[in-house]
C-alpha positions as CSV (number, residue, x, y, z in Angstrom):
1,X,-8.6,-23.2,4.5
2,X,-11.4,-22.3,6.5
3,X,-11.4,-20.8,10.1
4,X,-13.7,-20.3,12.6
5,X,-14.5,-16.7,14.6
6,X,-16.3,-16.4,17.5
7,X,-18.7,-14.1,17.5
8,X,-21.3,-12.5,19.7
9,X,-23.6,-15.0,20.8
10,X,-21.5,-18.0,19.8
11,X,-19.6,-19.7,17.6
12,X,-20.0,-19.3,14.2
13,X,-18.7,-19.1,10.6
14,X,-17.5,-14.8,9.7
15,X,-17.0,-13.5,6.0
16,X,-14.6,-11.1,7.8
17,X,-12.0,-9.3,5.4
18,X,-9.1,-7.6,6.8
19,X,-7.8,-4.4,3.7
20,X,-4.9,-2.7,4.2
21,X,-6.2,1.3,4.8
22,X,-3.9,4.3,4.1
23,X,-4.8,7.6,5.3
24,X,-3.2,10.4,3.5
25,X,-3.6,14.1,3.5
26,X,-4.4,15.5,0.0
27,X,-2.5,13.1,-2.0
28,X,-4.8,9.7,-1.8
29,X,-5.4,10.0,-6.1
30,X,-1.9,10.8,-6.7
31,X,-0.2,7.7,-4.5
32,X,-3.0,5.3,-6.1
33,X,-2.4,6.4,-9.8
34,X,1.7,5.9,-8.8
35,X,1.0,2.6,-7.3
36,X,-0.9,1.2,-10.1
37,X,1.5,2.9,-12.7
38,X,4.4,-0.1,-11.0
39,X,2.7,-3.3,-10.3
40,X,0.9,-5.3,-13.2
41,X,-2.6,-6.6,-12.7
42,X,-3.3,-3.6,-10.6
43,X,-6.1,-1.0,-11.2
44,X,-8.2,1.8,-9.0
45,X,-11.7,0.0,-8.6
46,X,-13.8,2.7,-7.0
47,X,-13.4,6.5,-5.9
48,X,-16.1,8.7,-3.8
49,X,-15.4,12.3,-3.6
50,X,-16.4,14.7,-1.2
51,X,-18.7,17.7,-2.8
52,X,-19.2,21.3,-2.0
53,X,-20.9,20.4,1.1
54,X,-17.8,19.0,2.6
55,X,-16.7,18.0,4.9
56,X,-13.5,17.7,3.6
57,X,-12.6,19.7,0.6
58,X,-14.5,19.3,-3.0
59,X,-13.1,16.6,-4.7
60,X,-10.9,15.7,-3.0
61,X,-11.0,11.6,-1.7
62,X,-13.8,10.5,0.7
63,X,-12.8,6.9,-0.1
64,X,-11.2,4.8,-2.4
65,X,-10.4,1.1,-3.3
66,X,-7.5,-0.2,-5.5
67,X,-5.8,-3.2,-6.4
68,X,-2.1,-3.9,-6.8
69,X,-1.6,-7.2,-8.5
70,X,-4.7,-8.3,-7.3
71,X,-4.6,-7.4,-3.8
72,X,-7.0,-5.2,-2.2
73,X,-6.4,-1.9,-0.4
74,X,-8.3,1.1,0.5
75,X,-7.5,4.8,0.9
76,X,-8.9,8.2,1.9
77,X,-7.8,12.0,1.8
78,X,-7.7,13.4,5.6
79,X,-9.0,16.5,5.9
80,X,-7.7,17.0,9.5
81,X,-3.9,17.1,10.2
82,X,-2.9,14.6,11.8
83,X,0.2,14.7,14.6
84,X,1.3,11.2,13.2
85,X,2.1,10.0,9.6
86,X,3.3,6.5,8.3
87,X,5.6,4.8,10.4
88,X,8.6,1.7,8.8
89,X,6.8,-0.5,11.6
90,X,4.7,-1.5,9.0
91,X,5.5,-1.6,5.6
92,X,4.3,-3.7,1.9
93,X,6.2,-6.3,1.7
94,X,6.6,-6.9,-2.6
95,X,8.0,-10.3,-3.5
96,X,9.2,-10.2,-7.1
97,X,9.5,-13.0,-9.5
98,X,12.4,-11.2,-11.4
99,X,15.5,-9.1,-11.0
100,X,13.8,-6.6,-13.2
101,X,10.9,-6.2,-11.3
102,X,12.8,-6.0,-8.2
103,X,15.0,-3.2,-10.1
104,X,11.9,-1.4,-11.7
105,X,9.7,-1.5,-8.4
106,X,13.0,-0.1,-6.6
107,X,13.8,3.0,-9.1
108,X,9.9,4.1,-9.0
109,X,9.4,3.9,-5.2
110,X,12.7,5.6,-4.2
111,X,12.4,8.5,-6.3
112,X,11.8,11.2,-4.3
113,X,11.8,9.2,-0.8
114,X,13.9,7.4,0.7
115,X,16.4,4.6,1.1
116,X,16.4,2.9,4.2
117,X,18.0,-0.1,3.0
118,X,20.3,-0.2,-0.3
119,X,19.2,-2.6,-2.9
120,X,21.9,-5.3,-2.5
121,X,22.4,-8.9,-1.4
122,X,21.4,-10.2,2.0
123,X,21.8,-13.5,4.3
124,X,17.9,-13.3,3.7
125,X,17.3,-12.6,0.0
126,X,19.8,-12.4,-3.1
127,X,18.3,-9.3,-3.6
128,X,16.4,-6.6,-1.5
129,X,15.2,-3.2,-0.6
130,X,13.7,-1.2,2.0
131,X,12.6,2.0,0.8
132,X,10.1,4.4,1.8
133,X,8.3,6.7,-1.1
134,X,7.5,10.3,-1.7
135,X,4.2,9.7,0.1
136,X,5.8,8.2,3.2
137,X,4.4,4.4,2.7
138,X,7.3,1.8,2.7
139,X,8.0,-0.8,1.2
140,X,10.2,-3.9,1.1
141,X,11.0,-5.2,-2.4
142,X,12.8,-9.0,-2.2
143,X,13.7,-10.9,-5.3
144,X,12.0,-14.9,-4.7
145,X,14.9,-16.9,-4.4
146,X,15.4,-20.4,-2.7
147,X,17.4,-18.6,0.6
């Protein structure tokens, strides 16, 4: 399905792509190695460091693009501290095929973080999560079903 943007001066066809972008303080490597290490077909595509000239601190993530089953996000280390983190407003919604993926994706991302729903049956889903993980991100794991 194509749409059409309008743009300055008119009317016109865009090639504009929207990628999710998480900000993180220090830990941008870390949270994309743990993401990739759940999902299948998922992978870091590209990494740019910052050097010994800075700004932020050598080696530490200027930019980065991952996938996780396919899907595109991008990521950077902030070196300024922020007065605002990750918020459940917005959250990755995971549908799974299976129970065990559902189970698996639920273990991994609520170690170390936090429940803020219990895995369990739902008038929405016959099975779901809302958990946020030890990097603050959340996520809402739902088993595909026919409710």
């Amino acid at each position: 399905m194509e749409y059409e943007f309008y743009k300055f001066g008119g009317k016109g066809r865009s090639n504009v792509q929207i990628t999710t972008f998480f900000m993180f303080e220090g830990q941008a490597e870390a949270a994309m190695n743990f993401y990739t290490s759940i999902f299948d077909n998922s992978d870091i595509t590209s990494i740019s460091r910052y050097g010994a000239e800075g700004p932020g601190p050598e080696g530490s993530v200027q930019q980065a693009r991952f996938t996780l089953n396919g899907q595109s996000y991008m990521c950077i280390d902030s070196f300024v501290a922020h007065d605002f983190t990750f918020t459940p407003s917005i959250s990755l919604f995971v549908t799974c095929d299976t129970e065990e993926q559902v189970d698996r994706a639920y273990e991994k991302l609520s170690e170390d973080g936090a429940v803020l729903m219990p895995l369990s049956e739902y008038p929405f889903s016959k099975k779901f999560a809302w958990v946020k993980d030890k990097f603050g991100v959340t996520w809402q794991l739902s088993l595909l079903s026919e409710k």
